[in-house]
C-alpha positions as CSV (number, residue, x, y, z in Angstrom):
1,X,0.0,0.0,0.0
2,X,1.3,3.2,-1.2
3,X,1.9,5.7,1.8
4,X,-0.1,9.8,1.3
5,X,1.3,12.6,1.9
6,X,0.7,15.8,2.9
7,X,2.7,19.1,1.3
8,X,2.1,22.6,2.2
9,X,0.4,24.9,-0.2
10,X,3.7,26.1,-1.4
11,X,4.7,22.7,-2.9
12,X,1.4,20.9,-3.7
13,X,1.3,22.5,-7.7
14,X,5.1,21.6,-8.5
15,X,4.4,18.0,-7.1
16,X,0.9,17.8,-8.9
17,X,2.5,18.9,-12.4
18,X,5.1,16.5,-11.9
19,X,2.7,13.5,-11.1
20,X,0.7,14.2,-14.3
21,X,3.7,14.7,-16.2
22,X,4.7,11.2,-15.4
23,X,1.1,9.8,-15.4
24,X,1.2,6.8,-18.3
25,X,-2.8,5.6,-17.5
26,X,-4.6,7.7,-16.0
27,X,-4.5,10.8,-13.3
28,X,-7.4,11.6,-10.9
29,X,-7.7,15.0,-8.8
30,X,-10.4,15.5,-6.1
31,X,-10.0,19.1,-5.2
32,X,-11.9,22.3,-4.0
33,X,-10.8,24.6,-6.4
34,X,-8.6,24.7,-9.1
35,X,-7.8,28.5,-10.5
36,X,-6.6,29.7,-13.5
37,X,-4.0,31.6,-12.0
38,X,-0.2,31.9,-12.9
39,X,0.6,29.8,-10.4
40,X,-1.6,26.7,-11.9
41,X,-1.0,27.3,-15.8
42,X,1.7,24.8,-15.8
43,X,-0.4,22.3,-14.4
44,X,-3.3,23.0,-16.4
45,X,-0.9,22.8,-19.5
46,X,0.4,19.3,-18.0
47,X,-3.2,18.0,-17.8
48,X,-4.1,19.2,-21.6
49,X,-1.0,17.7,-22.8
50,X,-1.3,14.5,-20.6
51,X,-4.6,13.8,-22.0
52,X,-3.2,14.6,-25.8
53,X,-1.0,12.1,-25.3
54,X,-3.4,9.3,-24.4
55,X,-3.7,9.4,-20.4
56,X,-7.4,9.5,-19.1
57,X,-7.8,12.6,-16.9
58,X,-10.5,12.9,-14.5
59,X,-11.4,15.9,-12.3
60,X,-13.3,16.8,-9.7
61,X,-14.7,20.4,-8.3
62,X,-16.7,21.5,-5.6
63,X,-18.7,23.7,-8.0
64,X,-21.3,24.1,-5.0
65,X,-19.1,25.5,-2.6
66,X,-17.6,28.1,-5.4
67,X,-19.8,28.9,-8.0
């Protein structure tokens, strides 16, 4: 059994985009809120090219909580 972690704010979108970038199957994300902000483009860009290259990407948003 693989062992989660917890990272501070600071290091959860580096270590996200990395994940993705080395996702082969599939990646799945459970969060509250994913912005378009500066700091997230690269991941964004990681899931848009991650799903270009055949990886099934799955996400999910608490659209209640935010919209």
């Amino acid at each position: 059994m693989k062992t989660a972690k917890l990272l501070p704010a600071s290091n959860y979108i580096a270590d996200l985009t990395s994940r993705v970038n080395a996702a082969t199957e599939r990646v799945f994300i459970t969060s509250l809120l994913i912005a378009d902000d500066t700091a997230t483009h690269e991941l964004i860009e990681a899931l848009i090219v991650a799903r270009q290259r055949g990886v099934e990407v799955n996400i999910s948003v608490d659209e209640f909580t935010f919209s």
